[in-house]
N, C-alpha and C positions, 0 to 999 in steps of 0.2 A: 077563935083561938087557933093558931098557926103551932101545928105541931112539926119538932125537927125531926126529919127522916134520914136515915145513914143505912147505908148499902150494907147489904149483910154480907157473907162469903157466899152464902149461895145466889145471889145475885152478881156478884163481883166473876162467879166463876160462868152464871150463863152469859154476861158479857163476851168476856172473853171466849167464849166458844162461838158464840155468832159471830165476831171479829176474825177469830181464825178461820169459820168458814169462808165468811166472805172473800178473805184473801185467796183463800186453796184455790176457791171459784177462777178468781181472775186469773191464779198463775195457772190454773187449767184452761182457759181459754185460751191464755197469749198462748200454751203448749198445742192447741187445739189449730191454732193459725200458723203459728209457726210450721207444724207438721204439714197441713195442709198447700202451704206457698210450698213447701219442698216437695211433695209428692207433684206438685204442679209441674216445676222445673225440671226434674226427674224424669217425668212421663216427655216432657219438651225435649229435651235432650236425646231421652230414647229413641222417639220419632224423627230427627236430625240423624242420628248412627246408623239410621235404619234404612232414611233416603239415602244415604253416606255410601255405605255398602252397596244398594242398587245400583247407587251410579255406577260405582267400582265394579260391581258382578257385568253392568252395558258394556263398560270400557274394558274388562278385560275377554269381554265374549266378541266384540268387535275386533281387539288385537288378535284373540287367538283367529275368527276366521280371515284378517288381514294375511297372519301368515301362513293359513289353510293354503292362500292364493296363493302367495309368493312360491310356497313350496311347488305349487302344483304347476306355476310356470317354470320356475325352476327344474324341475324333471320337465317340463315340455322340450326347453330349451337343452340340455341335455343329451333328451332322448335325436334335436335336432342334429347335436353339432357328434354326437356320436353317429347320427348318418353321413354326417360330412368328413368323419373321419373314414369312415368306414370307404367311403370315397375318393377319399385323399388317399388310402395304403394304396390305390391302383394307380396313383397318378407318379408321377414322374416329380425328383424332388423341386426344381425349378415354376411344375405348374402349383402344388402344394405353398410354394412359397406367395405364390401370384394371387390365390386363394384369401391366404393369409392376409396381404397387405391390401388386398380390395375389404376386408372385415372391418380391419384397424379402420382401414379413410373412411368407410362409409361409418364409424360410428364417431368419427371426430371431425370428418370435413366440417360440420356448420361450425361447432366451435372454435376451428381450426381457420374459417373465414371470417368468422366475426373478429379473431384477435387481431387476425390479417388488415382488415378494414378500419380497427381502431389505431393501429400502430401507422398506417399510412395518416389520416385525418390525424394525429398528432404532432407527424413529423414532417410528412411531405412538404410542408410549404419552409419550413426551417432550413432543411436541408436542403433544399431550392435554391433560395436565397443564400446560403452559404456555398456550396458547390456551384454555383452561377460565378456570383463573385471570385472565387479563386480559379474558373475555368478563363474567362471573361480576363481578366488581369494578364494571367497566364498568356492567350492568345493572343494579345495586343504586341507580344514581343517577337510574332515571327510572320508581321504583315509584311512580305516580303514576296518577290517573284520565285516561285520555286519549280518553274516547271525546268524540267532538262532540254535541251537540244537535243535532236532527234535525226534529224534530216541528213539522210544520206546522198542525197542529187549534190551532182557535180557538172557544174557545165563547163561541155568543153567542145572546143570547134570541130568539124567535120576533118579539118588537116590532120588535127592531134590524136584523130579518134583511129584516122586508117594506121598512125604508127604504132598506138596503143594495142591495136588488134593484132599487128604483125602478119605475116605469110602463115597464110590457113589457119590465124588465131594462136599462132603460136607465143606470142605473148602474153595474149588474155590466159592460158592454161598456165605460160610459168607466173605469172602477176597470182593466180590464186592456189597454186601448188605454194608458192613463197610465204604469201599472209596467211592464207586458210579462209580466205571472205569470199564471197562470189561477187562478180562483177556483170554491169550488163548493159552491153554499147549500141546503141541503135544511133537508126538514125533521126537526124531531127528534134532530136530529148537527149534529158540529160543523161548522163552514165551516173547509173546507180548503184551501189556499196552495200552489198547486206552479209549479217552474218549473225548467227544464235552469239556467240562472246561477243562483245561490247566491248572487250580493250582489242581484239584483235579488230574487230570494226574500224575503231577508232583508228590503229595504228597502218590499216589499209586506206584509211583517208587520206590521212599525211602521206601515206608512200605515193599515192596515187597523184595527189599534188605537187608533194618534189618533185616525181617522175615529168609532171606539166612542164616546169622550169626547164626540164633538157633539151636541148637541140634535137637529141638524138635518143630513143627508146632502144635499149639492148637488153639483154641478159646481166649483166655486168651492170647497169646501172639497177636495173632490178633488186639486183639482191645487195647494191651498197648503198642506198636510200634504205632499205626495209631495213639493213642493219642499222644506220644513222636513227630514225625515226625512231625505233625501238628502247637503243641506248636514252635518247632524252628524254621520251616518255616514261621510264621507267625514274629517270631522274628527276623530272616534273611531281611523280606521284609521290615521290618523298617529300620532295617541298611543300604538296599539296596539304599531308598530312602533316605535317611539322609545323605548318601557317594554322591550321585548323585548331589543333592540339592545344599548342604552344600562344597562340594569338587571341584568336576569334574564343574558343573554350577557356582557357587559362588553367588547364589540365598539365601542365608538363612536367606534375611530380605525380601522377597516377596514372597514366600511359606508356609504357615502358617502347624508347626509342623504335624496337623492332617492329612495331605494329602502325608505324610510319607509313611503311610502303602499302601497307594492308588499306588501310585509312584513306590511301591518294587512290588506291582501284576503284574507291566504291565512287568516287567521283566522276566515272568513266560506265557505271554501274545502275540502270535504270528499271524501273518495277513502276507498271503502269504508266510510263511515261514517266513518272516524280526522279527526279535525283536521287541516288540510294544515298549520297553522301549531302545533301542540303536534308533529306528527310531525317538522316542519323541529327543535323545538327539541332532542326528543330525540337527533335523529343528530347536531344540535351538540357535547353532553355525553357522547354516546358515542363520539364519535368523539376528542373532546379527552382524554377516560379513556383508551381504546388507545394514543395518540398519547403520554402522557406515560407509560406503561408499555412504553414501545418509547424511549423515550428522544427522541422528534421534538418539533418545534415543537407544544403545545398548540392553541394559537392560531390555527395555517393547519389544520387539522385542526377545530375546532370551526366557523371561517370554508364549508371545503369541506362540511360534514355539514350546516349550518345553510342555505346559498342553493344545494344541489344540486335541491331543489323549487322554486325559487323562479318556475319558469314557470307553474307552475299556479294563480300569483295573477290571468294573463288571458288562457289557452291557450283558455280555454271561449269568451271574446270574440272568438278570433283564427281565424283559418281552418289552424291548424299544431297539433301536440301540445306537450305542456309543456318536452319538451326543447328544440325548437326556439325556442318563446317564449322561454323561460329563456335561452340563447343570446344571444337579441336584446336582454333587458335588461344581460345582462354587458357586451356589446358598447354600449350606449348609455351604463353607467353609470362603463364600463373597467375591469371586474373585473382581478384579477391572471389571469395561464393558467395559473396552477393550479387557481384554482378555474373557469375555461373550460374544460378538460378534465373536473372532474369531474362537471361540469353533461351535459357530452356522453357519458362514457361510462357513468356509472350505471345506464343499463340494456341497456350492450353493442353502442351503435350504432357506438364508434369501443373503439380499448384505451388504458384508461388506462397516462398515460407517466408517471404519478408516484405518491409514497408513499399521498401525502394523499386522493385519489382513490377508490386502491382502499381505504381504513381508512373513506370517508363510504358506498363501497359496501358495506362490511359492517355502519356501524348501519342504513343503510337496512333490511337484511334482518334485523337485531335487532330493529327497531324495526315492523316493518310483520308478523312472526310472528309477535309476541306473542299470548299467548291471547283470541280476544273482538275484536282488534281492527279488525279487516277480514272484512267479510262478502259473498263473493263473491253471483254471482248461479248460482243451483243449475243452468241447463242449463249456462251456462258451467262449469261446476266439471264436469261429467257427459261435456262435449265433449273438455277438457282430460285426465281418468279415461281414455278410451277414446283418444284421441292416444297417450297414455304407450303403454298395453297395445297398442293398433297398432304402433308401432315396435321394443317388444321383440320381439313375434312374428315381425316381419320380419325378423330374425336366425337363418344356420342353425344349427340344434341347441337351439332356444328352442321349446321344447313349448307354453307359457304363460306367463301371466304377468298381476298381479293389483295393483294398486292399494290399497293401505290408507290408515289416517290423514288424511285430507281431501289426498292424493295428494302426501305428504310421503317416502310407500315403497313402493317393487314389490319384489313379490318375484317371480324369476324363474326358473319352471321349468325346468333342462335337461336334455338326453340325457347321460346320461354318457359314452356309447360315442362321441359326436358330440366335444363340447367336455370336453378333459380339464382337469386340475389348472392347467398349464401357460396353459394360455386362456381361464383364467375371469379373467385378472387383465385380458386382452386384451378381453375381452366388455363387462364395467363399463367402461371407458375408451371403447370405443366407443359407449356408451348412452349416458352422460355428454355425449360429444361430442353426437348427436343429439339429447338433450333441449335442448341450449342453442342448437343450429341451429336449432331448429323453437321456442325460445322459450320450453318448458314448464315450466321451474324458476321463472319470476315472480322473487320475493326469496328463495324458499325453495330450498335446496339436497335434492334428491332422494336420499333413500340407495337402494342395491338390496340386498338380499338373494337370492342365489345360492342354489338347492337343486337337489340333484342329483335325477335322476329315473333309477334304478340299471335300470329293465326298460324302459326305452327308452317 
């Protein structure tokens, strides 16, 4: 017999109490685990802050002895250059300054050649090829004869020579009392004409060859030839320049009439043997060629190239050189100052401050290289040789040094151990400098050639 059973309260309630424990239980576990992953991550993280800081305590014990050093050379450095100063109060302000600037090179020359080295390999061959082409174009327009006439021999027969000479030479002395040239009659050769001016040269030629033409040598014919000769030379020189100007240039609204006669001397007018007045024309046309492949004014350009010699038409008559004369006509005739400048600075007495200046200064040196056409005088060229090879030697780490090509190139021996890679770009720039101090590039630009010398 199946009896029904029903929960009392006190049953109902120890249920419910074993129910509630059970659950405390678990939510005390999950609380048990939970706490425990967090004190885990905790302790992790701590260990982390802890390497954290270590590293930071390395790193800033290593900065601080970094700049333990720095300080400590720092005061070395200091303590040096306050001996160098201390050395310097004794020195004289010029060698302090020379101090100075051997510091500055020596801590920028490498950097100072590397930029050097990259700026050449960038450009050098552009510029090449473009400064080629416009030299090149340029030059093609004054393939012409320019050398001048020179030649003073006159021949003349043994008859003409005893009347030329006169009773105890008394002709020969009034003949060069009258021109100012000296004469010289032998026998068997020709009678020769010389004279430092070059129009009074000239105009002893002509008198001396009228004089041929007469029956008869006098006094009286002497001095009415020398006058004759004179009047149409001087008449010729205007035409000279008026043809030049006017013709051949197409200059005749920027040349003012008066510098006419100036313009026909230089025709008569010679420097290395060149025509002073065929070289004026050339740097005209070369210089107006550049100028129109530059995109400038032709015309101030042919103006600058053409009366930057224009003193040498009576520097020889004047107690001054040709830039000064030249100077003095610009100034008499009121040249514009552009071409006043280029008359001054062409050969580096002042620096040109304009386009056109330095473009008359480059056919100058076109014009005046060319082959054949200027023939120095050989010790001069010998003195100039030995200048060059003096001042490369006086460079340290310059073993030798040697002059070629009628002293258009040195080549420059050096120690390798002495001047490296880095200052050889340093070296040419300072050679360059001194050949142009001391004058020795003339028109011509000097190239060097560097060779190492690997055993010292």
């Amino acid at each position: 017999m199946i009896e029904n059973y029903s929960l009392s309260n006190v049953d109902f309630i120890l249920i419910s109490v074993c129910l509630l424990f059970f659950i405390l239980t678990i939510v005390f576990f999950i609380l048990f685990l939970y706490n425990k992953t967090k004190k885990k991550k905790y302790i992790k993280n701590t260990i982390e802050l802890k390497n954290e800081l270590i590293f930071q305590k390395d790193n800033l014990e290593q900065t601080i002895n970094k700049y333990k050093n720095l300080n400590e050379n720092l005061k070395n450095e200091i303590e040096k250059y306050l001996d160098k100063v201390s050395n310097i109060a004794e020195l004289s302000v010029q060698d302090a300054k020379e101090i100075l600037i051997e510091d500055i090179e020596e801590l920028y020359e490498q950097e100072l050649s590397k930029k050097i080295r990259y700026l050449k390999e960038q450009n050098h061959e552009k510029i090449n090829e473009i400064s080629s082409n416009i030299l090149i174009d340029s030059m093609e327009k004054i393939l012409q004869n320019v050398i001048a006439k020179t030649s003073s021999n006159i021949h003349v027969d043994e008859e003409m020579k005893g009347k030329l000479v006169g009773k105890n030479g008394s002709m020969i002395n009034l003949f060069e009392k009258v021109t100012g040239a000296n004469i010289r009659v032998e026998k068997d050769t020709d009678v020769v004409i010389s004279c430092f001016n070059p129009l009074k040269r000239e105009i002893a030629i002509r008198t001396l060859k009228g004089l041929l033409l007469q029956s008869w040598i006098n006094q009286d014919n002497v001095y009415k030839v020398y006058k004759s000769e004179c009047k149409k030379i001087n008449s010729e020189m205007i035409q000279i320049g008026k043809k030049t100007v006017e013709e051949t240039l197409k200059l005749k609204n920027d040349i003012p009439e008066g510098l006419y006669y100036y313009i026909g001397r230089l025709y008569y007018r010679t420097s290395f043997s060149q025509s002073a007045l065929t070289h004026s024309i050339e740097c005209a046309i070369v210089s107006s060629s550049i100028a129109e492949k530059l995109g400038l004014d032709s015309t101030k350009a042919k103006l600058c190239g053409f009366l930057h010699d224009i003193g040498k038409s009576v520097d020889y008559e004047e107690d001054r050189n040709h830039v000064e004369s030249g100077l003095k006509l610009a100034e008499k005739f009121d040249l514009p100052n552009y071409v006043i400048n280029t008359i001054h600075s062409h050969h580096g007495d002042i620096k040109a401050d304009n386009t056109y200046a330095v473009i008359a200064k480059i056919a100058d040196t076109i014009s005046a290289s060319r082959p054949g056409i200027r023939k120095s005088d050989t010790k001069e060229h010998f003195e100039r040789v030995e200048s060059i090879e003096k001042i490369c030697k006086s460079f340290k780490g310059v073993n030798n040094a040697y002059v070629i090509k009628s002293g258009r190139v040195v080549k420059v021996i050096i120690d390798a151990k002495i001047i490296n890679n880095d200052k050889i770009s340093i070296l040419e720039k300072r050679l360059l400098s001194k050949f142009e101090e001391n004058k020795l590039t003339l028109n011509v630009p000097i190239k060097i050639i560097i060779i190492r010398d690997r055993n010292g």
